[in-house]
Residue, then its C-alpha position, 0 to 999 in steps of 0.5 A: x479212123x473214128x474220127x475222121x469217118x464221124x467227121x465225113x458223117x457230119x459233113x453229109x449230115x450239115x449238107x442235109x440241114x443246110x438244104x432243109x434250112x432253105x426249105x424253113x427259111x431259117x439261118x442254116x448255122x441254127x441247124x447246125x447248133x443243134x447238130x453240135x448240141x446233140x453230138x454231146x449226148x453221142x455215146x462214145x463220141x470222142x474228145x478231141x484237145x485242138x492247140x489254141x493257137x492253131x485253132x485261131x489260124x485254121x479257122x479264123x484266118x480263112x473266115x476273115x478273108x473270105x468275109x473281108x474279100x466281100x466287103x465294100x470299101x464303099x458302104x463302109x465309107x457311106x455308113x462309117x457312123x453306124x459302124x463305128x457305133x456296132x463294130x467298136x462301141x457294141x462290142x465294148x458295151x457287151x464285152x464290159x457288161x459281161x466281164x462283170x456279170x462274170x467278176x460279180x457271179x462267177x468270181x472270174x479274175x478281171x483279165x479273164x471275165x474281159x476276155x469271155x466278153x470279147x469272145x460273146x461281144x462280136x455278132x457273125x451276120x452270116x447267120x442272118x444275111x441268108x434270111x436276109x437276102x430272101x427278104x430284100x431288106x433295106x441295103x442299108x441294114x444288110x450294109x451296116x450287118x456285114x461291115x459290123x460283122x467284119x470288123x467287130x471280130x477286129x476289136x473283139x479279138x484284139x481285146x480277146x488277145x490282150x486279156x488272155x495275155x493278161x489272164x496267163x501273167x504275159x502282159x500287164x493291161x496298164x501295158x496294153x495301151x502301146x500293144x493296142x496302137x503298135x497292133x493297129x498301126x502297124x497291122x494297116x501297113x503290114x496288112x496292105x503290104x502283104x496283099x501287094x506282094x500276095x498280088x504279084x505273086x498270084x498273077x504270075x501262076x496260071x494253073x487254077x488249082x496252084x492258084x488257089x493252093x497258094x491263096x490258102x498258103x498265103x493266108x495262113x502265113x500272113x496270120x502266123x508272120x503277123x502274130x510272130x512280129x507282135x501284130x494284130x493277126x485279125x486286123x492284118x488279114x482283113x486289111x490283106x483281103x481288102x487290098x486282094x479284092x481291089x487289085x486282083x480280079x484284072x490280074x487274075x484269069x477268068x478260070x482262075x477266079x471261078x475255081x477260087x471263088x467256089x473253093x473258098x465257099x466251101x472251105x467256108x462252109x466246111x469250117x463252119x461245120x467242123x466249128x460247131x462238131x468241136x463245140x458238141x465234143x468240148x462241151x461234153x468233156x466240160x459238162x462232165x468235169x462240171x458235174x455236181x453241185x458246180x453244174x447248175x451253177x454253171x449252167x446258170x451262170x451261161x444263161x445269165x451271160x446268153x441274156x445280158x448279150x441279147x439285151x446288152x445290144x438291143x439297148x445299144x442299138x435302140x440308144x444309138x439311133x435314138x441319138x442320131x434321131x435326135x441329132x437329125x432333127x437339125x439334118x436336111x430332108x435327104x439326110x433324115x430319109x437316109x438315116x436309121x428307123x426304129x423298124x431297122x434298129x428293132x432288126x439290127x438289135x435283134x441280128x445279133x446271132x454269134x458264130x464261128x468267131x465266138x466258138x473259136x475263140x472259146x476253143x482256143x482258150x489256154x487249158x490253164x486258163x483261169x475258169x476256161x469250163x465256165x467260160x467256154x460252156x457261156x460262149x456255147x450257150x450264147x452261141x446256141x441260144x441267139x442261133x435258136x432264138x434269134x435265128x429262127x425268129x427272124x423270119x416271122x420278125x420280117x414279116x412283122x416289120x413289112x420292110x419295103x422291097x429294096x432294089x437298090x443293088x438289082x438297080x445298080x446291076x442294071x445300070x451297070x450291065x448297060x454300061x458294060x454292053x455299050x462299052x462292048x458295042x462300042x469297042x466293035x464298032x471299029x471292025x468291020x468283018x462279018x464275025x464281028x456284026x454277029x457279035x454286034x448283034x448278040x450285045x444289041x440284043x442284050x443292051x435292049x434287054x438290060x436298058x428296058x429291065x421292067x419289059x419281062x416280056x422282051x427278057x423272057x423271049x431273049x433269055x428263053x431262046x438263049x436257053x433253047x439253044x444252050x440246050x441243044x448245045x449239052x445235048x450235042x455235046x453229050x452225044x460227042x462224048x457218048x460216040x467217042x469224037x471227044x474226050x473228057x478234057x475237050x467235054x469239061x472244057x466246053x461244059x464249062x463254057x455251056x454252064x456260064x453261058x447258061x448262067x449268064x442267060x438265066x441271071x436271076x435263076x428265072x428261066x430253066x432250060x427249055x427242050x421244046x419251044 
């Protein structure tokens, strides 16, 4: 019971911090680190031992989806060089250069100092697209960020899942060439062939709450199904969500989608939370069996692994764009313009902010593991210090750089809300009834809004006569339910349709409802 009402606690508390991370404009993961940290100093604060296998499914498999959903199989295509360059040789480069600080420093076997680089060597860009997105960096960097952050957690956790095999005497790394191959291979194809039958599957439901129950269930037994035929379970379900994202939204209903999408966003964020609470609690037990003259070698030993992760990167990063700019002198006009800038590499280096992946991944190391305290008290240390330093730099980082902002996504928005309301007009154009020339009218008056976005002018005036009105529209609703003409079913029913027709008068968050006009 302890348990349980210190974790209803931290959620509250991680709320607080996420609504004052908005306020510093700062990661709110950062916040969340130093909750963790300061839960290791709680007196009495209990330990809690999590299976390792169990760890990986519970909060990985989730995360993945949710990030892989996301992802646009498009700008993966665009920047597939950058990518390839961060997701593959980034995290190669750091995971080698850390496993032989910690061969050399800390006398961890070999298997065991590869498996603590490839828990240190992904980078999470959660942590900084919120920074990010306030500050409308070029599409290009948040593009490459969030594809990188996808699929290097895919070979970092393919390396991490062989070296432990390796580390515990269940795989020989001479052996680990046709595990590698049968693990990409074979995930493709078993990821995709999931996501169709998770696609016929769902659109036969029609009950929102079955639905989503369903995508959790599906998730986790894609996981376990992949993981018990010998197949990378990472690759599998990223590959799994890809396929989702691009065959179900038109199979889906409309209430289905949206009480999935803001399930998911908070199962994300409370995974995240209990993530950094297991940290607080697991590093208390290890600093504690780390006491004496071990402790300050330990704790050296994680500084020293915190310090090749952060310059590891930004020397990678700086190296691979020096090449490429090398390599672009021969490149045409629009080519170059495309192609990376040092600002941009200072950015992306310096985004190198570990996560939930990093943290799991430690956690569900083996106990027998072979320097399990030392490693895991690095991948903490890593975890908080790239949070605190990096994170809460990246705002005045930004302001140095004065990146231009970039409205390459609010173009497409416009460019594609025209569409969608000429296609609108166009499919009413063939009734005739007098329902139907209102309609008409109403996506008349929203072409010309969209077709003229630099007239704020005209928007404001359109949005703020929607709003008017969708204001009366509650408080008419309101007074229904207070003098008992309708129930709660019929209220939330019609709530519901209010708030999205608010939503979509207010696309930016701009306008407020207005109760004079």
């Amino acid at each position: 019971m302890a348990l349980f009402e210190l974790t209803l606690i931290l959620l509250l508390i991680a709320v607080a911090l996420t609504a004052l991370s908005r306020r510093l404009e700062i990661p709110y993961p950062s916040l969340l680190a130093l909750a963790g940290v300061a839960l290791a100093f709680v007196p009495g604060a209990p330990v809690i031992e999590i299976d390792p296998e169990l760890a990986l499914a519970l909060f990985i498999a989730p995360v993945l989806l949710d990030a892989a959903y996301d992802t646009s199989l498009r700008d993966l295509k665009r920047y597939r060089l950058s990518l390839v360059l961060l997701a593959l040789g980034a995290v190669v480069f750091t995971a080698v250069a850390v496993a032989f600080v910690g061969w050399k420093m800390a006398g961890l076997p070999i298997a065991a100092a590869i498996a603590l680089g490839a828990i240190v060597a992904p980078p999470d860009a959660v942590a900084a697209s919120a920074v990010l997105n306030q500050f409308k960096v070029p599409h290009r960097i948040t593009a490459i960020l969030q594809g990188e952050s996808l699929l290097n957690d895919a070979t970092a956790l393919l390396i991490y899942r062989i070296s432990v095999a390796a580390a515990i005497g269940t795989l020989m790394l001479k052996d680990a060439v046709p595990v590698i191959l049968l693990a990409t291979i074979g995930s493709v194809v078993g990821g995709y062939l999931f996501g169709r039958l998770s696609v016929i599957a769902l659109e036969r439901i029609e009950d929102a709450a079955s639905s989503t129950v369903v995508q959790f269930a599906g998730t986790f037994a894609v996981w376990i199904i992949a993981d018990k035929l010998g197949l990378s379970a990472i690759i599998t379900i990223v590959v799994y969500a890809i396929t989702i994202a691009r065959r179900a939204p038109r199979r889906m209903t409309a209430r289905r989608r949206v009480s999935t999408y803001s399930v998911w966003e908070s199962a994300v964020f409370v995974l995240n939370v209990l993530a950094f609470v297991l940290m607080g609690l697991q590093a208390r037990s290890i600093v504690g069996r780390l006491s004496g003259d071990g402790q300050g070698e330990a704790f050296l030993f994680a500084a020293t692994v915190l310090a090749i992760v952060i310059v590891a990167r930004i020397v990678w990063v700086a190296g691979y764009v020096a090449v490429i700019r090398w390599f672009a002198r021969y490149a045409s006009e629009e080519e170059r313009r495309d192609g990376p800038t040092f600002p941009g590499a200072v950015l992306v280096g310096w985004c190198g902010m570990r996560g939930l992946v990093t943290l799991v991944a430690a956690v569900a190391l083996p106990a027998n593991f072979p320097g399990r305290d030392p490693i895991v008290l690095a991948a903490f240390a890593v975890v908080l210090g790239t949070l605190v330093l990096q994170g809460m730099s990246l705002k005045p980082l930004l302001r140095w750089l004065d990146f231009p902002r970039d409205t390459t996504v609010d173009g497409e928005v416009a460019l594609a809300r025209v569409a969608i309301m000429q296609a609108a007009l166009d499919v009413l154009s063939r009734k005739n009834s007098a329902a139907a020339a209102v309609v008409r009218e109403q996506y008349e008056a929203q072409r010309k809004v969209a077709e003229n976005p630099e007239d704020a002018q005209a928007a404001t005036e359109y949005d703020r006569l929607r709003l008017y009105a969708i204001n009366r529209q509650r408080d008419t609703l309101e007074e229904l339910r207070r003098n008992g003409t309708i129930g709660d079913e019929a209220y939330h029913r019609l709530e519901e349709e209010i708030d999205w027709a608010e939503l979509a008068a207010s696309p930016a968050g701009s306008f407020q409802p207005l109760t004079t006009y």
